[in-house]
Backbone as JSON, one array per atom type, in Angstrom:
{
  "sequence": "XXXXXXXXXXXXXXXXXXXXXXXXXXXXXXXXXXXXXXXXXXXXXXXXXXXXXXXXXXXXXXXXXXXXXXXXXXXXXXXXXXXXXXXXXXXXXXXXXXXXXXXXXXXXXXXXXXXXXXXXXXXXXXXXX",
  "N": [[-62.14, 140.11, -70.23], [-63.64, 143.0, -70.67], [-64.45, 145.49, -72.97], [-66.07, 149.07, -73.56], [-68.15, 151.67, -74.68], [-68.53, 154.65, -73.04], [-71.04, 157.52, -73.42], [-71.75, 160.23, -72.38], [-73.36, 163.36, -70.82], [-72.23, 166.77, -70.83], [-72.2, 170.02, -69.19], [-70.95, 171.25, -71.55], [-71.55, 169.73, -73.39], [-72.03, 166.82, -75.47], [-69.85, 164.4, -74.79], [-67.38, 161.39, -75.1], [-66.12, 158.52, -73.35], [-63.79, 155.51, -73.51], [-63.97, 152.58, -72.26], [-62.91, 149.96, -69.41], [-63.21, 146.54, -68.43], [-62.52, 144.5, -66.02], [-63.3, 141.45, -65.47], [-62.81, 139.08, -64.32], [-61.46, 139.91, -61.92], [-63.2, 141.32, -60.33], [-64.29, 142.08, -57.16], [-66.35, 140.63, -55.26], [-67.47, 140.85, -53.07], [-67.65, 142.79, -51.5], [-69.86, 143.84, -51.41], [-73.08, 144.02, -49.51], [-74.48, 140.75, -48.51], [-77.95, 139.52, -47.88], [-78.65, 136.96, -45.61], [-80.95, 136.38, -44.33], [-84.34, 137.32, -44.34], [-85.98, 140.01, -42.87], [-88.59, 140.86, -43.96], [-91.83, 140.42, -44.84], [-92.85, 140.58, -47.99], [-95.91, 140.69, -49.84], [-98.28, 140.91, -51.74], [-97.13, 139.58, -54.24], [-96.82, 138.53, -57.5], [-98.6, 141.78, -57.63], [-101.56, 143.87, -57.67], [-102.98, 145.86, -56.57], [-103.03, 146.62, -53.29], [-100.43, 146.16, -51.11], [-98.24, 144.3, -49.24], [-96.4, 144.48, -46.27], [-94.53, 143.25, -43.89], [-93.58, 142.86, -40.77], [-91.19, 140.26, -39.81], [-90.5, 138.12, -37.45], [-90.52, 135.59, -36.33], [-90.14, 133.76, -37.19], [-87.3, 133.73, -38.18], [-86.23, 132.41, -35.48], [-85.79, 134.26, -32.95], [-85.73, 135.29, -30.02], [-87.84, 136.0, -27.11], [-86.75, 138.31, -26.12], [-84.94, 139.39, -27.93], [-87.03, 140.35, -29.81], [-88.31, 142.21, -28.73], [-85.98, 144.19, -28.5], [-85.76, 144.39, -30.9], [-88.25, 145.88, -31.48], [-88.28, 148.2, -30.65], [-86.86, 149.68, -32.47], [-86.63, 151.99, -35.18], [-88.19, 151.95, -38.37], [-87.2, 152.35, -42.1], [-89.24, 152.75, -44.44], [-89.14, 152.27, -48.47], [-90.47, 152.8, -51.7], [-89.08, 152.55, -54.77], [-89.23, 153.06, -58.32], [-88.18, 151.68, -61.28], [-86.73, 153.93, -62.12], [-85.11, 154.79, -59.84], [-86.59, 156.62, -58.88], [-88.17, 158.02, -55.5], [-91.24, 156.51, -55.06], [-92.96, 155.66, -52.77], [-93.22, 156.27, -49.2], [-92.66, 155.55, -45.58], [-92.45, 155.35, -42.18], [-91.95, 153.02, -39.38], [-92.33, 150.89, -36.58], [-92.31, 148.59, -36.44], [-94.66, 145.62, -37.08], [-97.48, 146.06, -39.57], [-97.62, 146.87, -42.64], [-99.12, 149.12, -45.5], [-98.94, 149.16, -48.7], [-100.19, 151.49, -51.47], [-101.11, 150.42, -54.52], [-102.4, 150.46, -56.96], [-102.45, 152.71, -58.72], [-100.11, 152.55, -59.81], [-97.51, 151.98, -63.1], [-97.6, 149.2, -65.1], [-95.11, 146.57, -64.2], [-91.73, 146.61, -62.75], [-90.34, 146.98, -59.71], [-88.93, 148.21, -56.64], [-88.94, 147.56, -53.21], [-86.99, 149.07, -50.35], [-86.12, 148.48, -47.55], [-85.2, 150.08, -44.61], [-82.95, 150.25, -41.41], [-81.92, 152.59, -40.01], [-78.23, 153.49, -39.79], [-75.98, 151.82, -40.51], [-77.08, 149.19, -40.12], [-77.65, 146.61, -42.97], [-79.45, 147.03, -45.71], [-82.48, 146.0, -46.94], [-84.04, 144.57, -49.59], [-86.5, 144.08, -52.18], [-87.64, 142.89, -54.55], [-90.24, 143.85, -56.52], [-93.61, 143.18, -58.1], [-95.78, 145.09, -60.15], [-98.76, 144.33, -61.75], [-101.52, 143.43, -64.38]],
  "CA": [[-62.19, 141.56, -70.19], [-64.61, 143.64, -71.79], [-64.71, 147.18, -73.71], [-66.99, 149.29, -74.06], [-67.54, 153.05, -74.9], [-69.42, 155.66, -72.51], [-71.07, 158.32, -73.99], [-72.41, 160.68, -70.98], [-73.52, 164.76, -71.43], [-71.66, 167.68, -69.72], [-72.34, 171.38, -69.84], [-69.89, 171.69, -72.83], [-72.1, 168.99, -74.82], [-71.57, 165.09, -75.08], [-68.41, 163.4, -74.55], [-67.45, 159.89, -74.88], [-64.69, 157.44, -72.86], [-63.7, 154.04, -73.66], [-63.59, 151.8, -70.26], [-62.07, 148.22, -69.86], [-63.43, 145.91, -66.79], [-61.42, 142.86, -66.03], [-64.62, 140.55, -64.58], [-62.17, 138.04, -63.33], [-60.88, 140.72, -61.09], [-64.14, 141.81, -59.3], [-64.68, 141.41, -55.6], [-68.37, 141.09, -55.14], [-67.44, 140.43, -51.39], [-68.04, 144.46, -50.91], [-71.69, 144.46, -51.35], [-73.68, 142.76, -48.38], [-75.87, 139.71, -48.39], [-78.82, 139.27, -46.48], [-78.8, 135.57, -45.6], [-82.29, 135.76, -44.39], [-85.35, 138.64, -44.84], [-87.11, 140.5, -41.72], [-90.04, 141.53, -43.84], [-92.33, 139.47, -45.87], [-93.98, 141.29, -48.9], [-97.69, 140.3, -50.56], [-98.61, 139.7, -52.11], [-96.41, 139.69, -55.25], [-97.22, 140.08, -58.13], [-99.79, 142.38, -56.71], [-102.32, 144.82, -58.65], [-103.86, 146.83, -55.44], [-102.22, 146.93, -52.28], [-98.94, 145.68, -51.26], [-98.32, 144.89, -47.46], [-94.64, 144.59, -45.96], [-95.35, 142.57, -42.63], [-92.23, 142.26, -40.07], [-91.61, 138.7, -39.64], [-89.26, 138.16, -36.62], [-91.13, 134.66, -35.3], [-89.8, 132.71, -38.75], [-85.92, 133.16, -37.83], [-85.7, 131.96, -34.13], [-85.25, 135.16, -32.48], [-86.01, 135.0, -28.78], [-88.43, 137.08, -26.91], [-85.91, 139.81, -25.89], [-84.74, 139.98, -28.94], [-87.79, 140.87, -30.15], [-88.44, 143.66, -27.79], [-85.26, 145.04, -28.69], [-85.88, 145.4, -32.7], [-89.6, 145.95, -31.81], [-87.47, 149.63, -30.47], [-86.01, 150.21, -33.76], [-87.55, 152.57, -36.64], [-87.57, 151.14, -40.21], [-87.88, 153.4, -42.92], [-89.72, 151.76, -46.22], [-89.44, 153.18, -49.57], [-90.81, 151.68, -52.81], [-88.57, 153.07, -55.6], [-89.56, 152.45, -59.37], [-86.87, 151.15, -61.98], [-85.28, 154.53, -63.02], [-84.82, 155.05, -58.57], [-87.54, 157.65, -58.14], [-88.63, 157.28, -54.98], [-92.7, 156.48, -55.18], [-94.09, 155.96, -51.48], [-92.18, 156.06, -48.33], [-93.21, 155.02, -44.44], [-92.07, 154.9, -40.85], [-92.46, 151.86, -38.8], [-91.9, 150.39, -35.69], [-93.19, 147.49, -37.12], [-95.85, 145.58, -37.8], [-98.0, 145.83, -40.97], [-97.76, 148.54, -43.29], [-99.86, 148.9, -46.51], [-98.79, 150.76, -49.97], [-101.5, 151.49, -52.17], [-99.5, 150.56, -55.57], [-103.07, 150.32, -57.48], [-101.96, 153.55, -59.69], [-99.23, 152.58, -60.75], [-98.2, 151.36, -63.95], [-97.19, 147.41, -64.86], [-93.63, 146.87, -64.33], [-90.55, 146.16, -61.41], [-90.59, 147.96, -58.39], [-87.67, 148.22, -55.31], [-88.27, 148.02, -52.29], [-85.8, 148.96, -49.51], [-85.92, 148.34, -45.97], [-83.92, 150.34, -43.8], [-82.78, 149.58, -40.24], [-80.56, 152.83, -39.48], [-77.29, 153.59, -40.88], [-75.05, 150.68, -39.58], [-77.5, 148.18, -40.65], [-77.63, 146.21, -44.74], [-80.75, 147.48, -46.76], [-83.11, 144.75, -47.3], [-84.25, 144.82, -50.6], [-87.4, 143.47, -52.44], [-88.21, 143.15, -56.18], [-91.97, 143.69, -56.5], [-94.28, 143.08, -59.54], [-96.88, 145.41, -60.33], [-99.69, 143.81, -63.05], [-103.27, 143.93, -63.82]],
  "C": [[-63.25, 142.06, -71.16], [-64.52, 145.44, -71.61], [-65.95, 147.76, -73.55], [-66.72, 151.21, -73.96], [-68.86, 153.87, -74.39], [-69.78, 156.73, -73.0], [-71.59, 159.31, -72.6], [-72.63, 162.39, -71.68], [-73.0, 165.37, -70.27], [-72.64, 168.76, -69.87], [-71.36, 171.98, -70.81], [-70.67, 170.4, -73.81], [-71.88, 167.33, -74.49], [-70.17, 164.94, -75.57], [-68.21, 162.43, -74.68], [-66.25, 159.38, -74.17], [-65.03, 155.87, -73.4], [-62.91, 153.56, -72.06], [-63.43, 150.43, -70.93], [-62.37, 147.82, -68.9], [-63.12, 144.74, -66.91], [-62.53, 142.59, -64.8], [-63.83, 139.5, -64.21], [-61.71, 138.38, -61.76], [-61.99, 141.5, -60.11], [-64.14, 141.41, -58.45], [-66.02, 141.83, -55.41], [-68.43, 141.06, -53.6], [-67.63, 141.68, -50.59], [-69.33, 144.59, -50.18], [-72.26, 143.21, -50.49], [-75.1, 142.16, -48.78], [-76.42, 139.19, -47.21], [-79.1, 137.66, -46.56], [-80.28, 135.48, -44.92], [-83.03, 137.55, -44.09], [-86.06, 138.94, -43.22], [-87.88, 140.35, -42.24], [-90.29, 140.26, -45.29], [-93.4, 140.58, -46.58], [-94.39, 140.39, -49.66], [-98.45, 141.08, -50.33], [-97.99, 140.35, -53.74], [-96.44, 138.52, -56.33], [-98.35, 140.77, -57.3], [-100.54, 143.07, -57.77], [-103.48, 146.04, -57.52], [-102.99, 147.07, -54.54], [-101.01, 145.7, -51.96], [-98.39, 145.87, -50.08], [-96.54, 144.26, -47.01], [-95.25, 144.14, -44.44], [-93.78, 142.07, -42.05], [-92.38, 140.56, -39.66], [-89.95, 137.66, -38.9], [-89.18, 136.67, -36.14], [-89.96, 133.49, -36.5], [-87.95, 132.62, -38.88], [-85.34, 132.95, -36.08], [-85.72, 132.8, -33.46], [-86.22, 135.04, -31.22], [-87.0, 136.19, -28.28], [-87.81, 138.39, -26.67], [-85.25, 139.86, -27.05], [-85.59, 141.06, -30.17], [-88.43, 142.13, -29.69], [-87.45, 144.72, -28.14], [-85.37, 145.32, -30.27], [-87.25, 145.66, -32.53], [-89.12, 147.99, -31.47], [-87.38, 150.54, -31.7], [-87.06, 150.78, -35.12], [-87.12, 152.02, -38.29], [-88.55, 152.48, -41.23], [-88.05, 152.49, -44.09], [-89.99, 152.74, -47.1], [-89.85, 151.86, -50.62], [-90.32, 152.87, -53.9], [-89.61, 152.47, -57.22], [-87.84, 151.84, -60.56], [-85.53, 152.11, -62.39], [-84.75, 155.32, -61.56], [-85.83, 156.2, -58.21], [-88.15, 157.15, -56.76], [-90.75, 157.62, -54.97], [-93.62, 156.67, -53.94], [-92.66, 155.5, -50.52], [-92.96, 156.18, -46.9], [-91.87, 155.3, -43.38], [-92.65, 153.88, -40.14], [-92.13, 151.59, -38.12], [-91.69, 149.08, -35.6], [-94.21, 146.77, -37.27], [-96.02, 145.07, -39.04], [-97.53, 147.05, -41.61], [-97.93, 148.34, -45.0], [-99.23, 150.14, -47.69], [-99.95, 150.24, -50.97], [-100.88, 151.49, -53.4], [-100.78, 150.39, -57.1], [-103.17, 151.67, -58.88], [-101.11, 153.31, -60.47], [-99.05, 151.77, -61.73], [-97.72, 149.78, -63.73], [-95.52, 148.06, -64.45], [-93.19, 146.76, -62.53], [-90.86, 146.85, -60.78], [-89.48, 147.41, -57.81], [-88.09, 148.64, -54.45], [-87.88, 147.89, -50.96], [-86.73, 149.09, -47.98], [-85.01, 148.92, -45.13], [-83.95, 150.54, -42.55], [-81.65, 150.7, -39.52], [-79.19, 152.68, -40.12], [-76.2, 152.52, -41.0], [-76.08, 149.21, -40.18], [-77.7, 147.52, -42.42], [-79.28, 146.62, -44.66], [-81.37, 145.93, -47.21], [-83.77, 145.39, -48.51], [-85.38, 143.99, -51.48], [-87.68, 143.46, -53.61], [-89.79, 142.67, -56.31], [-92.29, 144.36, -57.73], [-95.49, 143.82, -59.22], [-98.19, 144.88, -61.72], [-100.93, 143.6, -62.89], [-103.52, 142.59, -64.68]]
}
């Protein structure tokens, strides 16, 4: 078990709670895992551009299968660490290029989404010069 003590701010000022989380007692079985990736991002680390490339051929998927997610809109965001979101896309799929040459060093997120019904693919990308 572990303690610990939240401090958080209202509109009456800061507050604090003490919380208790019994880590034996978590079910991680909530949150979904992607046992394998649609999209392949590079080039990571990167320091210019930063391409997200659907990549349907690399888990078996048959030609009509491919026709039927070639249908489907994917929305791509690239968050930064504190969730802002930074650049965001539509895709049918394909290629699709972010220009990440502004920004600074440091993590990046990002999400893949497939529609509301589908898991969020998720990417941890290095920006560095």
């Amino acid at each position: 078990m572990f303690s610990f003590d939240i401090r958080y701010r209202n509109t009456c000022g800061w507050s604090s709670s003490w919380a208790t989380i019994d880590i034996e007692n978590v079910n991680c079985s909530k949150s979904p895992v992607l046992e394998e990736y649609k999209w392949k991002v590079y080039p990571n680390p990167t320091d210019n551009m930063l391409y997200i490339e659907q990549d349907m051929e690399d888990f078996g998927q048959s030609t009509s299968d491919m026709i039927i997610e070639a249908a489907s809109t994917y929305d791509i965001r690239l968050y930064d660490g504190q969730g802002n979101l930074l650049r965001q896309t539509n895709t049918k799929g394909g290629t699709v290029q972010f220009n990440v040459a502004n920004l600074p060093v440091g993590f990046y997120y990002l999400h893949v989404h497939e529609g509301a019904s589908a898991p969020t693919e998720i990417h941890q990308v290095m920006v560095e010069r």
